[in-house]
N, C-alpha and C positions, 0 to 999 in steps of 0.2 A: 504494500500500500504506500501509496504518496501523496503529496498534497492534493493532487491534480483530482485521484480519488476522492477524497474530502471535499473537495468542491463541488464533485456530482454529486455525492451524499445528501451536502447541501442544498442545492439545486432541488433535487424529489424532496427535501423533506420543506422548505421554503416553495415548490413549486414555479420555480422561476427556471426560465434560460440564460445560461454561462454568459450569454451576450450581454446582460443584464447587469451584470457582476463584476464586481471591481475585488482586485485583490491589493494589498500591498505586503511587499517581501525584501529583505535585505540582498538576496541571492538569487535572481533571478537571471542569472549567465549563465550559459551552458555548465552542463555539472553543481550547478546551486541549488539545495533543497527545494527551492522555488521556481524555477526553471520547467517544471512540469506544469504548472498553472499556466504558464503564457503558450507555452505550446498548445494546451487543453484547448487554447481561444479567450481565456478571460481578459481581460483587459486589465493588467497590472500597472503596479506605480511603484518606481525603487525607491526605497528606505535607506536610512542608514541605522536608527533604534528606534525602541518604541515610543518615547516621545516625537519622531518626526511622522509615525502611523499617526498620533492623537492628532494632531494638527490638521493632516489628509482629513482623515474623520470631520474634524469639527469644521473645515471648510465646505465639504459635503453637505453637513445638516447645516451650515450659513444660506444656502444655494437653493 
């Protein structure tokens, strides 16, 4: 299992399309834990900690 997984997960249990969905991930280059989500089709945003997720986030629900 990998993230990529976890997002379909999400997806049935939320009922939404990948297209729908944003991820954010520190590793999202080839070979980065994260690097299966953008392949999957999400539409990711590179991090660098989790204070720079909160921010993404809270600009989000600004929006």
């Amino acid at each position: 299992m990998d993230k990529a997984y976890g997002m379909g997960k999400l997806r049935e249990i939320l009922g939404s399309e990948l297209e729908e969905m944003i991820f954010t991930g520190d590793a999202l280059f080839p070979g980065g834990d994260d690097h299966p989500v953008k392949q999957a089709g999400v539409d990711s945003i590179q991090v660098t900690h989790a204070g720079e997720t909160k921010r993404v986030i809270e600009r989000f629900l600004e929006s």
